[in-house]
N, C-alpha and C positions, 0 to 999 in steps of 0.2 A: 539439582540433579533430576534427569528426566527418572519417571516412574515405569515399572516395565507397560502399564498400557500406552505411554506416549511414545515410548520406545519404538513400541510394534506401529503405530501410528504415523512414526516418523522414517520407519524403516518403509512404508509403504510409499512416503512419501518420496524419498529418498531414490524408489523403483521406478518410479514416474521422470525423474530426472531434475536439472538445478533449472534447465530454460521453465519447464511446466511451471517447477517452484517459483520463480523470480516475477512469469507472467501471472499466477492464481494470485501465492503471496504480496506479492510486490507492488506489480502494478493494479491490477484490479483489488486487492484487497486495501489497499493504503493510498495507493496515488491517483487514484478517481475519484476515492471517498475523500481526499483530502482537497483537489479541485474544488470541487461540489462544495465543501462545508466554506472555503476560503471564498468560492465567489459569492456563499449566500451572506457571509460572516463580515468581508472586509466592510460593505456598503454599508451596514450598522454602525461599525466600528471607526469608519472614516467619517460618519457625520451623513453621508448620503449624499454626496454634492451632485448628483446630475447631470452626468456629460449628457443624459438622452433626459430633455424636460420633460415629465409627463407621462414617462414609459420606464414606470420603474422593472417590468419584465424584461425589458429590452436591456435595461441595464445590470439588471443580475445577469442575462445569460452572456453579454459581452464581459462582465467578470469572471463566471466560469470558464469560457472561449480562452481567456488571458492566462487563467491557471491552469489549465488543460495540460502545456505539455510541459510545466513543469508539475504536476503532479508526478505525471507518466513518468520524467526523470528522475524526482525523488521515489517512486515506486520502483522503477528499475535497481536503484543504488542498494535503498533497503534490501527490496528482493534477496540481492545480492552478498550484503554485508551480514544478511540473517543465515544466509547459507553457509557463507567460514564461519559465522559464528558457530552454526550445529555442528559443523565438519569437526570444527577443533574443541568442541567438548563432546566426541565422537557419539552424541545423540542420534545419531542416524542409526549406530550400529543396533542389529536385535537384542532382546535381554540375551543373557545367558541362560540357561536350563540349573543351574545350576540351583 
């Protein structure tokens, strides 16, 4: 359960609207970062085989390039799935006063 400052926090957010949400949240908070860390990450983790001999830059940033729009896509989805999520545990609404 949200506390009443995330409450206020999210009612603010909520003002801004779900596209603002899914673009801040979404794609730029999760699906760029997630790009980025996968094309620095795979190259270690595959072994490094070298499509570009010689040019290991070359070859991190054609992995980034690769994961680029699926980050975008899993950034949109989340975005997304985070907003019904707060919607239906009505996190968005303000505290009460009470």
């Amino acid at each position: 359960m949200a506390t009443a400052r995330q409450r206020v926090r999210l009612a603010a957010i909520r003002a801004r609207g779900r596209k603002a949400f899914v673009w801040r949240q979404g794609v730029l908070g999760f699906g760029i970062p997630y790009a980025v860390a996968m094309g620095l990450i795979m190259p270690w983790l595959t072994g490094y085989s070298r499509p570009f001999p010689g040019h290991p830059v070359l070859h991190v940033t054609a992995m980034i390039v690769f994961y680029a729009p699926l980050g975008v896509l899993a950034g949109f989805w989340w975005g997304r799935w985070m907003w019904r999520y707060y919607e239906s545990k009505n996190w968005f609404e303000p505290p009460s006063k009470d």
